[in-house]
C-alpha positions as CSV (number, residue, x, y, z in Angstrom):
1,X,32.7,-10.4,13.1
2,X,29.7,-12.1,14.1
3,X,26.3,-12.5,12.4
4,X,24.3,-9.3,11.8
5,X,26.9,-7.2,13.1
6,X,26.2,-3.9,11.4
7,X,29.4,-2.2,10.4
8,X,29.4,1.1,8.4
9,X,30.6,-0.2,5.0
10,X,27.3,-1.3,4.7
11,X,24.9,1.5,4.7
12,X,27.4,4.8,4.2
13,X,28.1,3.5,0.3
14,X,24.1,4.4,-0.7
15,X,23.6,7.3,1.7
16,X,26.6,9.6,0.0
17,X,25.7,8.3,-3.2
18,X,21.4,9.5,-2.5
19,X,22.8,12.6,-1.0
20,X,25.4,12.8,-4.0
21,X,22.4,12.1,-6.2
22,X,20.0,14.7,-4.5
23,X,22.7,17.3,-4.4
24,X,22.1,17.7,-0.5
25,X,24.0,19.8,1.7
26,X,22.3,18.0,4.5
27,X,21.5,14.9,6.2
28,X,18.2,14.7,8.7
29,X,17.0,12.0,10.9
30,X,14.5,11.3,7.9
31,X,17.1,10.1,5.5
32,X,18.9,8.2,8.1
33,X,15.7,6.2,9.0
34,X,14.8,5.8,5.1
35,X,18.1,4.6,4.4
36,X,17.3,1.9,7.6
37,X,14.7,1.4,6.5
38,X,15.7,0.4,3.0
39,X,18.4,-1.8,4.6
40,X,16.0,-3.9,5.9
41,X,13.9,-4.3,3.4
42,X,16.6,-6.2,1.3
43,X,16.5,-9.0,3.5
44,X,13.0,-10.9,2.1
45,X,10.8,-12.7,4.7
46,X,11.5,-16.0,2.8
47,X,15.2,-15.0,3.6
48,X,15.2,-13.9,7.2
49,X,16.3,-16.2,10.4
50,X,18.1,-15.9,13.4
51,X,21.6,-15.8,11.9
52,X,20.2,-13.3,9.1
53,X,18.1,-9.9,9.3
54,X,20.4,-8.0,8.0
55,X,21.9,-8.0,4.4
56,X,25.6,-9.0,3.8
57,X,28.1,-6.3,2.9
58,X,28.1,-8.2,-0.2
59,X,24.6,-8.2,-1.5
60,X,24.5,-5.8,-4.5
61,X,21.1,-4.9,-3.6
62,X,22.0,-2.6,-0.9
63,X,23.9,0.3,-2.1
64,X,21.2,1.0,-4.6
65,X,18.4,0.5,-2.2
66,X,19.8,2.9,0.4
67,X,20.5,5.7,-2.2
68,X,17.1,5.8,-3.8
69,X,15.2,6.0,0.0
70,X,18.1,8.8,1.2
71,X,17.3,10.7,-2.4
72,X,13.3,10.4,-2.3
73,X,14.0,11.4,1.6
74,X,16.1,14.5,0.8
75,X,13.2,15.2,-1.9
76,X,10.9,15.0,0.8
77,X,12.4,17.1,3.3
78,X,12.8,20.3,0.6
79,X,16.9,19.7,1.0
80,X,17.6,19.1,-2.9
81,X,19.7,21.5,-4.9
């Protein structure tokens, strides 16, 4: 692995659990760009360098972050049960 490697453990946790959340029977390109979106905003500017723009599979921050952009997305796009 190398720094800011992006590897799918990291963002699929919170996008089933906003789609879970939403009761969605459908993903769209808008809830996979909120849900990048929301990635990198977890990553501060006081954090960000070279080595780090995007979180850690580790931060706690994420799963929650990505799930609340994918749900107001899905909200958004009319896709909610």
């Amino acid at each position: 692995d190398f720094p800011n490697q992006i590897n799918n453990v990291l963002v699929f946790p919170g996008v089933f659990r906003g789609l879970l959340d939403a009761q969605s029977r459908t993903v769209n390109t808008e809830m996979m760009l909120a849900a990048a979106h929301a990635l990198a905003d977890v990553v501060t500017e006081d954090e960000i360098n070279p080595n780090y723009i995007i979180p850690s599979v580790f931060n706690d921050k994420v799963a929650g972050a990505v799930a609340g952009a994918v749900r107001e997305a899905a909200k958004a796009a009319g896709v909610v049960a």
